[in-house]
PyMOL CGO cylinders between C-alpha atoms (Angstrom):
from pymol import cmd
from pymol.cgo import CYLINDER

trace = [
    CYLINDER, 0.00, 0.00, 0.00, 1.07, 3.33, -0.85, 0.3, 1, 1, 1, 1, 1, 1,
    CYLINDER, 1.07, 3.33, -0.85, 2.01, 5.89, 1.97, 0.3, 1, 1, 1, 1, 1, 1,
    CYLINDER, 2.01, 5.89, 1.97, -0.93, 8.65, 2.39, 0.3, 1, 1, 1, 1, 1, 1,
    CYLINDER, -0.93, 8.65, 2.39, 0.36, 12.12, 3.16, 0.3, 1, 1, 1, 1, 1, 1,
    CYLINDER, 0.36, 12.12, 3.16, -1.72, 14.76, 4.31, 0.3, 1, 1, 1, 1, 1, 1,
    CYLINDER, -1.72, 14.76, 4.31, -1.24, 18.53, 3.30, 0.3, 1, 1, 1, 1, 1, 1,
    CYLINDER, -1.24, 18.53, 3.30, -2.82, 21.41, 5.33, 0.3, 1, 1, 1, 1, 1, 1,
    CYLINDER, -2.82, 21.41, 5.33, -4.76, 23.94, 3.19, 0.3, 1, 1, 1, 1, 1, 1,
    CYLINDER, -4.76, 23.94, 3.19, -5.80, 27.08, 3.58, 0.3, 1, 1, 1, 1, 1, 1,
    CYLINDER, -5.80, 27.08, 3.58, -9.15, 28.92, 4.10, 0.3, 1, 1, 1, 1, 1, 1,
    CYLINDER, -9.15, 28.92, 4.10, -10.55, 31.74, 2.30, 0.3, 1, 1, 1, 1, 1, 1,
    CYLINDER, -10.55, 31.74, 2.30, -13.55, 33.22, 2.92, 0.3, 1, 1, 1, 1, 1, 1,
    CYLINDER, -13.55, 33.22, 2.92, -15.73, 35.24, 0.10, 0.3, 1, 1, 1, 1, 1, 1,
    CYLINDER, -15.73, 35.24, 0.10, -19.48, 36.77, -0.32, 0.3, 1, 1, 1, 1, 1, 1,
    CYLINDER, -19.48, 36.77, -0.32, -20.80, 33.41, -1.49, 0.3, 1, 1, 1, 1, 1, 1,
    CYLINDER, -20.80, 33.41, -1.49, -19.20, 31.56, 0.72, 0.3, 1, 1, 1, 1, 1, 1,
    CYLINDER, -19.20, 31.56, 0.72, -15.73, 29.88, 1.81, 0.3, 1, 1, 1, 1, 1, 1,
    CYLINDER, -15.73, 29.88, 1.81, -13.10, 27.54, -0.28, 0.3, 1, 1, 1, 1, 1, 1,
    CYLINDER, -13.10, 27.54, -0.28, -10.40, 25.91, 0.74, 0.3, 1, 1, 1, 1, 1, 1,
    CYLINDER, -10.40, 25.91, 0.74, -6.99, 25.54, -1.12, 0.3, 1, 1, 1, 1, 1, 1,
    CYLINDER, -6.99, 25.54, -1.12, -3.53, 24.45, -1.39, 0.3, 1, 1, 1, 1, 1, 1,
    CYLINDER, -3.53, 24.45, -1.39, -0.87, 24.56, -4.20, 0.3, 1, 1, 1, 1, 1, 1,
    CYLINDER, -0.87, 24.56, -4.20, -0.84, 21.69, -6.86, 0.3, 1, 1, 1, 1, 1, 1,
    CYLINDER, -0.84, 21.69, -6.86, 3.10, 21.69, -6.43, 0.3, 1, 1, 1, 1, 1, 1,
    CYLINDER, 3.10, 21.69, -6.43, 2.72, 19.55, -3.09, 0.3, 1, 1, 1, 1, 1, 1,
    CYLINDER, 2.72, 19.55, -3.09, 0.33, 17.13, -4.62, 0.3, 1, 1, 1, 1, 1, 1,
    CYLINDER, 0.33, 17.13, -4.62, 2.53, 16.72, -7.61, 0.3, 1, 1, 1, 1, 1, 1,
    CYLINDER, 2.53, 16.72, -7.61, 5.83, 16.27, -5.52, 0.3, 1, 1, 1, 1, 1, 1,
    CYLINDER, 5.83, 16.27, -5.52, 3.64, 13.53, -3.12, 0.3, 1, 1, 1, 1, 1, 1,
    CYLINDER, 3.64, 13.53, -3.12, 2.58, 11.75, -6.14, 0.3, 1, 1, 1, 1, 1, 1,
    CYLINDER, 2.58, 11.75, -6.14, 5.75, 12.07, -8.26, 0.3, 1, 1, 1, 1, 1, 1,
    CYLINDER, 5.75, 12.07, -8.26, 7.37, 10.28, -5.03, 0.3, 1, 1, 1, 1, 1, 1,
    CYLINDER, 7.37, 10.28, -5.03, 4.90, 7.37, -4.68, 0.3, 1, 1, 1, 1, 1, 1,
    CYLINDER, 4.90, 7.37, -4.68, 2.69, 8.55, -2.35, 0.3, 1, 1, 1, 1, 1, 1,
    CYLINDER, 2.69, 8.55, -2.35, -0.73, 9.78, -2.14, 0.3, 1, 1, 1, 1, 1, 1,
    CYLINDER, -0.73, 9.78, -2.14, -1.49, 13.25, -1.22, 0.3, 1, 1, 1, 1, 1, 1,
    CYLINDER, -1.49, 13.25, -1.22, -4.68, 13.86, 0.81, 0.3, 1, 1, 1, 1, 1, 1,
    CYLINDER, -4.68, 13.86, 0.81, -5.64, 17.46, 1.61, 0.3, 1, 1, 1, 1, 1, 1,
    CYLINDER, -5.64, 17.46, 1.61, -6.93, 18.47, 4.60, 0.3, 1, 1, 1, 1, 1, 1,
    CYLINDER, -6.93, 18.47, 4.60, -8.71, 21.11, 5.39, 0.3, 1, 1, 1, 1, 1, 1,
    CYLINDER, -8.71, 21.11, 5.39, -9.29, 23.38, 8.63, 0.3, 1, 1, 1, 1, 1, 1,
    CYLINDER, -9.29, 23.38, 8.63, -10.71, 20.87, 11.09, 0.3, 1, 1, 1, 1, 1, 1,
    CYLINDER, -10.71, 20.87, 11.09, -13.50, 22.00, 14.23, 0.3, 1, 1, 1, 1, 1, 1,
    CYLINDER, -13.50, 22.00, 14.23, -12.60, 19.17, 16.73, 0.3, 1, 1, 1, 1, 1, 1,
    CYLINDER, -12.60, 19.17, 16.73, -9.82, 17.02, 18.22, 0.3, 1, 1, 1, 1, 1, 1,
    CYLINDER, -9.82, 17.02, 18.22, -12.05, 14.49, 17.13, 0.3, 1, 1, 1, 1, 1, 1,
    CYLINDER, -12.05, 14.49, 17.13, -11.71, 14.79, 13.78, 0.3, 1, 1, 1, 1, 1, 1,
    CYLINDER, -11.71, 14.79, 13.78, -7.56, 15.25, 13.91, 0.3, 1, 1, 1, 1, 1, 1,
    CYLINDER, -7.56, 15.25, 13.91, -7.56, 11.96, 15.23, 0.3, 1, 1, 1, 1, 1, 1,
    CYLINDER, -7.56, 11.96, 15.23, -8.91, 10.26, 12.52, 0.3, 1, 1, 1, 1, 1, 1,
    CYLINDER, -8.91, 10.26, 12.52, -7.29, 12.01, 10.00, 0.3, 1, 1, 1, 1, 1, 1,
    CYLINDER, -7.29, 12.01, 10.00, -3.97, 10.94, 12.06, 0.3, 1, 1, 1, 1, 1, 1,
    CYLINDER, -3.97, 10.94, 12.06, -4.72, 7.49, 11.86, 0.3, 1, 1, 1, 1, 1, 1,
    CYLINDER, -4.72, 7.49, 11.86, -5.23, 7.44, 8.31, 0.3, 1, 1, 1, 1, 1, 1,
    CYLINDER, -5.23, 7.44, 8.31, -1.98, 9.78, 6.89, 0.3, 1, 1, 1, 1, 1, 1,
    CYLINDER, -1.98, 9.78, 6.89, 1.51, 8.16, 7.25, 0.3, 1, 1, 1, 1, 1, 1,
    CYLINDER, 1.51, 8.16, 7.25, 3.27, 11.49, 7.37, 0.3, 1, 1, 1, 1, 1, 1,
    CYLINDER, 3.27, 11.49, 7.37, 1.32, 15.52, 7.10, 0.3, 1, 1, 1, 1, 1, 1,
    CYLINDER, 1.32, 15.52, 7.10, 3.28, 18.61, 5.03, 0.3, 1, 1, 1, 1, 1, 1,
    CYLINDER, 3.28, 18.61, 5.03, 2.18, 21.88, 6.61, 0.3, 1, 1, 1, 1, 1, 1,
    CYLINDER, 2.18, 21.88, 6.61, 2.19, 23.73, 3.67, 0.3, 1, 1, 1, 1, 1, 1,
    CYLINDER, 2.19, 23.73, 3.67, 2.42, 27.91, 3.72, 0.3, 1, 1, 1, 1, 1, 1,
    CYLINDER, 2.42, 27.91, 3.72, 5.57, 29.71, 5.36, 0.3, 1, 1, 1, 1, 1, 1,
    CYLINDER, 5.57, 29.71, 5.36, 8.24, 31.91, 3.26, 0.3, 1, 1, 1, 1, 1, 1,
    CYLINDER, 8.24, 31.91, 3.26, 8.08, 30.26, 0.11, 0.3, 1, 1, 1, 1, 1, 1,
    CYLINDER, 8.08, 30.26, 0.11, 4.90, 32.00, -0.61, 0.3, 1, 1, 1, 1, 1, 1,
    CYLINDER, 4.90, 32.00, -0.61, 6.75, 35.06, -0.39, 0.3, 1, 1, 1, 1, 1, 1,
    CYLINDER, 6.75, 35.06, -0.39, 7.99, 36.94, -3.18, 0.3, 1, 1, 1, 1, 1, 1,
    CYLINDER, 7.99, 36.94, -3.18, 11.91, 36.56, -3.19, 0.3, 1, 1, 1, 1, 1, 1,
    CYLINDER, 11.91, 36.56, -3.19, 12.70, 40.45, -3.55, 0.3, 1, 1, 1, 1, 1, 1,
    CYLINDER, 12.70, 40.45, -3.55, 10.90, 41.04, -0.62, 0.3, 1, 1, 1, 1, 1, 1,
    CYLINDER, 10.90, 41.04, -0.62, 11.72, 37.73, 2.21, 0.3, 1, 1, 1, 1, 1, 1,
    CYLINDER, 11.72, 37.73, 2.21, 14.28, 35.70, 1.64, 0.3, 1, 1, 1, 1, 1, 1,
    CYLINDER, 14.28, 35.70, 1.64, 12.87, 32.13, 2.24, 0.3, 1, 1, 1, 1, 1, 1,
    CYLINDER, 12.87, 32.13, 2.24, 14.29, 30.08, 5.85, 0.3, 1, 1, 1, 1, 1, 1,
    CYLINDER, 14.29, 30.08, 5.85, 14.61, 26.96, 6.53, 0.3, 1, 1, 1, 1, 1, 1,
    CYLINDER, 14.61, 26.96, 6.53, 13.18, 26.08, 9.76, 0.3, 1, 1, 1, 1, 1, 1,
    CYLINDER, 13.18, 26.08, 9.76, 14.55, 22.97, 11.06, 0.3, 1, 1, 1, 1, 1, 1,
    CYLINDER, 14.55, 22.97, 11.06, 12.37, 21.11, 13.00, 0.3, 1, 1, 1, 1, 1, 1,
    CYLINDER, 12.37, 21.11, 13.00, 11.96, 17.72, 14.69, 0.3, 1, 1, 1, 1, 1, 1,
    CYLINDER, 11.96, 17.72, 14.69, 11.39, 14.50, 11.93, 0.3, 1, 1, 1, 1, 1, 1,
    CYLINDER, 11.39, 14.50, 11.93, 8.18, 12.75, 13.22, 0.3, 1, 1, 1, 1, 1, 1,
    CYLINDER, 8.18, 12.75, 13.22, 7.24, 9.15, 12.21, 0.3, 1, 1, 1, 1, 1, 1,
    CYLINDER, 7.24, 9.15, 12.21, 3.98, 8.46, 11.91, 0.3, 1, 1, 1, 1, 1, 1,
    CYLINDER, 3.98, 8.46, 11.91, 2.52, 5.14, 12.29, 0.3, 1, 1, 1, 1, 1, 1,
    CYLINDER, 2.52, 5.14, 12.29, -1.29, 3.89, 11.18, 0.3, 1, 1, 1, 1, 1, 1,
    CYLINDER, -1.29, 3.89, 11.18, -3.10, 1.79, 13.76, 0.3, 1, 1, 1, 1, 1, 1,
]
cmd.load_cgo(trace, "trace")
């Protein structure tokens, strides 16, 4: 079976009413690498996280510098903890 990894989106909201979104680039990269991405969008309860956490292998939270335009924020890299996920 295929590793699923989840990608955070983000919300917007509008007159007619509210989307959510995320960049084809991290669905592209997931799937170019043999997984399969699974978007996820803003959740209302701890509830909910859990079962999303039980079905994704590893989760991208997408957003941060790179959305920035270079001439204005140099992108960082933030390094931060590796966490291995594991599905019941």
């Amino acid at each position: 079976m295929k590793p699923i990894i989840g990608v955070t989106t983000v919300t917007h909201r509008y007159e007619r009413g509210t989307i959510t979104k995320v960049s084809t680039n991290f669905a592209n990269a997931i799937s170019k690498g043999g997984a399969v991405p699974l978007h996820i969008p803003i959740l209302k309860t701890k509830e909910q996280a859990r079962e999303i956490l039980s079905v994704i292998d590893a989760l991208v939270i997408s957003g941060g510098d790179e959305s920035v335009h270079p001439n204005v924020l140099r992108p960082t890299l933030l390094k931060a903890p590796c966490l291995l996920l594991s599905r019941a």
